[in-house]
MDTraj code that builds the backbone (N, CA, C; nanometers):
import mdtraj as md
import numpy as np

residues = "UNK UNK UNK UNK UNK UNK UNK UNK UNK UNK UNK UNK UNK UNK UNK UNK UNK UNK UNK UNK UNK UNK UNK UNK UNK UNK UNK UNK UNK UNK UNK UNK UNK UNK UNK UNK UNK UNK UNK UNK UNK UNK UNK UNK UNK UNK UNK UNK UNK UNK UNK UNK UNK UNK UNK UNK UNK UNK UNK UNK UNK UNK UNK UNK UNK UNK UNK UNK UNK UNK UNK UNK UNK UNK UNK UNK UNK UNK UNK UNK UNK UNK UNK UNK UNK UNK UNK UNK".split()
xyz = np.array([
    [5.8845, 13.4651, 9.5246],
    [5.9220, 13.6067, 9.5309],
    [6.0720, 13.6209, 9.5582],
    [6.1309, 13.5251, 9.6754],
    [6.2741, 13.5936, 9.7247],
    [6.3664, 13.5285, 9.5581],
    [6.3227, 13.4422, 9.4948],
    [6.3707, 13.3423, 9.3998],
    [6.3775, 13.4813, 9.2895],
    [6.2862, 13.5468, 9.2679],
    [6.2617, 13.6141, 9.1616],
    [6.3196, 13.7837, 9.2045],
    [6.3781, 13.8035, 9.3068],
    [6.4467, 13.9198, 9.3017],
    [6.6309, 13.8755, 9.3609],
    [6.6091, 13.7665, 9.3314],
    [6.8004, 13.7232, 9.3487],
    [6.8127, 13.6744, 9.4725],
    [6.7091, 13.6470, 9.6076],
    [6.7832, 13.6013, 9.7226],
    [6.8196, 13.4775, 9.7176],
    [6.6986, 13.4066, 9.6411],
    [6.7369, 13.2905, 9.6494],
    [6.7669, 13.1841, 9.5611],
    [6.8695, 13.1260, 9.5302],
    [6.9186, 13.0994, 9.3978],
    [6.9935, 12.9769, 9.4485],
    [6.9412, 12.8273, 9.4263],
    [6.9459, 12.7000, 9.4339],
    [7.0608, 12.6399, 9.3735],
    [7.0873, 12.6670, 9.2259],
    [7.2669, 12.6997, 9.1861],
    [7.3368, 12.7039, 9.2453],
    [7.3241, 12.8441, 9.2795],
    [7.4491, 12.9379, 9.3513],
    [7.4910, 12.8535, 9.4948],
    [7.3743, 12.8351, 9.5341],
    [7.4186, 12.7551, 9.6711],
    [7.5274, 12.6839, 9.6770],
    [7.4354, 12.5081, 9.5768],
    [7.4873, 12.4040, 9.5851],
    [7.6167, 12.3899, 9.5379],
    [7.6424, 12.5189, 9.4289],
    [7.8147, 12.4979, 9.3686],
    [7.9137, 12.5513, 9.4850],
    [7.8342, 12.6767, 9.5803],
    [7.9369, 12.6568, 9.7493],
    [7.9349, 12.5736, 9.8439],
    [7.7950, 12.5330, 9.8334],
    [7.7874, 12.3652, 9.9261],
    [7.9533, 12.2963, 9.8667],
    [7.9054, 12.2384, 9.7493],
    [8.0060, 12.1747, 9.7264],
    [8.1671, 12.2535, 9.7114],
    [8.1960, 12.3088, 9.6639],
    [8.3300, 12.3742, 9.7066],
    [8.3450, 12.3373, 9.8416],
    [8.2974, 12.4144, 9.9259],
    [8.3015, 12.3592, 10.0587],
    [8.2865, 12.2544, 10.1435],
    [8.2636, 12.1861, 10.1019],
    [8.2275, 12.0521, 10.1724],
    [8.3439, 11.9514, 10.0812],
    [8.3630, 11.9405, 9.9706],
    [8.4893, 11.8963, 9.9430],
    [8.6150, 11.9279, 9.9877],
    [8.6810, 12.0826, 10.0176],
    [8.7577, 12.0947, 10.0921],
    [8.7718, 12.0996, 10.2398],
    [8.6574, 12.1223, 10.2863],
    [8.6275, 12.0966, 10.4446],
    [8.6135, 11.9773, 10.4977],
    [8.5388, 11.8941, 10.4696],
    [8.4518, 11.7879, 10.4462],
    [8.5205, 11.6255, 10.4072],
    [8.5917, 11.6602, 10.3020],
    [8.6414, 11.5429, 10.2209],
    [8.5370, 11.4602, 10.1499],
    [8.4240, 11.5848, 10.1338],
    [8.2944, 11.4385, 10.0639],
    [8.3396, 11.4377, 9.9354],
    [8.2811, 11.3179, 9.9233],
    [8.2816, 11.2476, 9.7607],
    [8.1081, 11.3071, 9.6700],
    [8.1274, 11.3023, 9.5542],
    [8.0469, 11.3145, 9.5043],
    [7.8929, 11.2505, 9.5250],
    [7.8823, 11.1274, 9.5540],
    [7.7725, 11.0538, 9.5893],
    [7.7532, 11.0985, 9.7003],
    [7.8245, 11.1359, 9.8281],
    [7.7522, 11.2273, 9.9420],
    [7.7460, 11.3423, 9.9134],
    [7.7708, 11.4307, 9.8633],
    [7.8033, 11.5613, 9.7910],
    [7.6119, 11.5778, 9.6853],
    [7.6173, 11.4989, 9.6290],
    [7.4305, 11.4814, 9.6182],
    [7.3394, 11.4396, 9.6979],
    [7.3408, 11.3229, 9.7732],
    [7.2922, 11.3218, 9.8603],
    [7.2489, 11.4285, 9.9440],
    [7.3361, 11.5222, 9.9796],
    [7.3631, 11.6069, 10.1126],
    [7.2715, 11.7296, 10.0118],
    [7.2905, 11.7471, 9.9395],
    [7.1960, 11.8391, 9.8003],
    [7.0408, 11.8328, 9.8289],
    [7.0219, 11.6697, 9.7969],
    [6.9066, 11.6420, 9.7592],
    [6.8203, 11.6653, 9.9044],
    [6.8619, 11.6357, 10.0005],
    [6.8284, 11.6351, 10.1468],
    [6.8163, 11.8366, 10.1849],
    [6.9002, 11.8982, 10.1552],
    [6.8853, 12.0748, 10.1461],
    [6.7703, 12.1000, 10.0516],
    [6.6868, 11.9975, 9.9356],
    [6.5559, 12.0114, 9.8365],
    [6.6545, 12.1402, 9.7041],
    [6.8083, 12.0797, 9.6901],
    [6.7891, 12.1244, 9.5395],
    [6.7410, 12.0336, 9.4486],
    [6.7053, 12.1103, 9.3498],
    [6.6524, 12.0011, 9.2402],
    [6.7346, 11.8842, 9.1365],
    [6.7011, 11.7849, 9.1147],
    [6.8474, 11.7068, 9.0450],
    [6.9112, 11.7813, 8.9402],
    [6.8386, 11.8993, 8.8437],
    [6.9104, 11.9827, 8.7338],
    [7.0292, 12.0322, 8.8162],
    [6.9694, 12.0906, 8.9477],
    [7.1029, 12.1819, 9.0242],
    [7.1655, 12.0843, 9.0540],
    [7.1546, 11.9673, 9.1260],
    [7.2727, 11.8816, 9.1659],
    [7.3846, 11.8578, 9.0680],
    [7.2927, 11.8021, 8.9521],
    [7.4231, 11.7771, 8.8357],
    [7.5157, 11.9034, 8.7775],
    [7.4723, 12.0242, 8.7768],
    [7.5516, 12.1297, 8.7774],
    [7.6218, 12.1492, 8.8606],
    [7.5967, 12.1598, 9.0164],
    [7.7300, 12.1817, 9.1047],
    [7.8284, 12.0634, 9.1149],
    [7.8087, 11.9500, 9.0523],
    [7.8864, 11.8178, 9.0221],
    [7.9530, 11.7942, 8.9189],
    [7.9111, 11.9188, 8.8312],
    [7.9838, 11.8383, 8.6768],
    [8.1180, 11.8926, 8.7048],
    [8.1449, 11.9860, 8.7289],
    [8.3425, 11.9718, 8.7732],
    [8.3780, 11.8910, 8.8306],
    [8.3680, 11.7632, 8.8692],
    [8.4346, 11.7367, 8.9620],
    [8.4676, 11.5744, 8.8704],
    [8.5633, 11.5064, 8.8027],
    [8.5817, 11.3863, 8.7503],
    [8.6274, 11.3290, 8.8009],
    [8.6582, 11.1826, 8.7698],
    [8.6949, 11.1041, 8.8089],
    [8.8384, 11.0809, 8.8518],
    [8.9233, 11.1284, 8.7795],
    [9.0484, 11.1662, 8.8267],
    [9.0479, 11.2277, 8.9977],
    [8.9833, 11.3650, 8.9784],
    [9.0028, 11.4473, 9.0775],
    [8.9263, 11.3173, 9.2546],
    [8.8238, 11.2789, 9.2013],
    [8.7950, 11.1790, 9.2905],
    [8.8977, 11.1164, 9.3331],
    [8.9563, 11.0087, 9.2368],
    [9.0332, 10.9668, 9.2884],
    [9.1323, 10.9924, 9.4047],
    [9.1795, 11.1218, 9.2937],
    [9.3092, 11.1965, 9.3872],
    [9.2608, 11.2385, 9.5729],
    [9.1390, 11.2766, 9.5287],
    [9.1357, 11.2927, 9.6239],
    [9.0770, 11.1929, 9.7892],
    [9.0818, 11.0825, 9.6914],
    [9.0399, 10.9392, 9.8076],
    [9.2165, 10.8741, 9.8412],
    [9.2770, 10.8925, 9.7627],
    [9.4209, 10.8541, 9.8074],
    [9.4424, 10.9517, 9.9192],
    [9.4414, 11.0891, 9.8728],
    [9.4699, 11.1396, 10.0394],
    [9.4148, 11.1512, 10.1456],
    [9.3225, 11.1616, 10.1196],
    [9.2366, 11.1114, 10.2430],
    [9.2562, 10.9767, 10.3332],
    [9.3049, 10.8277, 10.2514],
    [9.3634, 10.7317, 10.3123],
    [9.4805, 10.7204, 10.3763],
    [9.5785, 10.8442, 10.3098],
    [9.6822, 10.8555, 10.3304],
    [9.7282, 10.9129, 10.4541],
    [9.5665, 11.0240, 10.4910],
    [9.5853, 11.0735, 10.6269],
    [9.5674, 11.0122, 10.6921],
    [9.4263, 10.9241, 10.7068],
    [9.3709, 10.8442, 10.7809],
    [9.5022, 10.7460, 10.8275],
    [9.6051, 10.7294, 10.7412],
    [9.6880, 10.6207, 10.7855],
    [9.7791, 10.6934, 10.8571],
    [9.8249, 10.7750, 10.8258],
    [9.9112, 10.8436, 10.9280],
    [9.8689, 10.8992, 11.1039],
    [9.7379, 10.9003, 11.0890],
    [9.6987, 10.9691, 11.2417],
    [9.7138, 10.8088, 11.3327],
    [9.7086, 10.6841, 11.2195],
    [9.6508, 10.5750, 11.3437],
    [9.7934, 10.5177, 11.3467],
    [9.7752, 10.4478, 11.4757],
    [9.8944, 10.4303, 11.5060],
    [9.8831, 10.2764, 11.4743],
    [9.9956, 10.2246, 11.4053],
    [9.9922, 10.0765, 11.3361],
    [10.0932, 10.0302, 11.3632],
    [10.0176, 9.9091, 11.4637],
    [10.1175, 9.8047, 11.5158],
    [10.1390, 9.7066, 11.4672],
    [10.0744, 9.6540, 11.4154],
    [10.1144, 9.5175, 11.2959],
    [10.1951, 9.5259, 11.1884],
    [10.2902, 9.4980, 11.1678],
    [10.3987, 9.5021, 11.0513],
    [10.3381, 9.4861, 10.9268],
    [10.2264, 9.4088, 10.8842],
    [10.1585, 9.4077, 10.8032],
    [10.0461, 9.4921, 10.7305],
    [10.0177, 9.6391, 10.8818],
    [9.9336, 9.7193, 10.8672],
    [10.0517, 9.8203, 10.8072],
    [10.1987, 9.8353, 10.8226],
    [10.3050, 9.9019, 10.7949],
    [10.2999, 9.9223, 10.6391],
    [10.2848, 9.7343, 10.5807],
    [10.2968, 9.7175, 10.4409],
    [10.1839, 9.7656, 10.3790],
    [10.0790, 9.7990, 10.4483],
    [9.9415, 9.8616, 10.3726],
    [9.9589, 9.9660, 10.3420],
    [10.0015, 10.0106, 10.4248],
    [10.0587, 10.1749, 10.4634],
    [10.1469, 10.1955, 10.3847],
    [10.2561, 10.1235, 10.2940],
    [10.3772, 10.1631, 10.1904],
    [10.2935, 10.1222, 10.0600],
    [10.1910, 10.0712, 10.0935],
    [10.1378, 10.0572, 9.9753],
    [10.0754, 10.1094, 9.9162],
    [9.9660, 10.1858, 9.9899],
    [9.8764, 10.3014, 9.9714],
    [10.0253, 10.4213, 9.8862],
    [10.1073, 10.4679, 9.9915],
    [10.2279, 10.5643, 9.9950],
    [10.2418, 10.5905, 9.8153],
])
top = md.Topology()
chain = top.add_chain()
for i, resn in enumerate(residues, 1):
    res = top.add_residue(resn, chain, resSeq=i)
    for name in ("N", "CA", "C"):
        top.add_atom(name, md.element.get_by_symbol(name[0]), res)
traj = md.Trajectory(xyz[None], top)
């Protein structure tokens, strides 16, 4: 019933799940379904609130995420320095 007068709409959700949880969150796609499948959308809806998101944009967005992660810790090994210009 709530499905069939607009409250509840399994779509709509999971494409703000994900918006949100990628910019809040920093999840990746494989937790980004996971975290779906566990809320009981169905895999049709998962792969729809996922298909924007490619491989590129993954990427990009696992470099910064390392990039923060490296900046908050504090690195004492000269060698953890060179990880750190390397990632950069």
């Amino acid at each position: 019933r709530l499905t069939q007068v607009g409250l509840v709409d399994d779509e709509d959700f999971a494409e703000q799940w994900v918006r949100s949880r990628r910019v809040n969150a920093g999840k990746g796609k494989r937790a980004l379904a996971a975290e779906l499948r566990t809320k009981g959308v169905d895999h049709l809806g998962v792969d729809a609130a996922l298909a924007d998101i490619d491989a590129a944009a993954e990427r990009t967005r696992a470099e910064q995420l390392v990039r923060d992660k490296l900046r908050r810790e504090k690195l004492g090994d000269p060698g953890d320095r060179d990880a750190e210009n390397k990632v950069a």
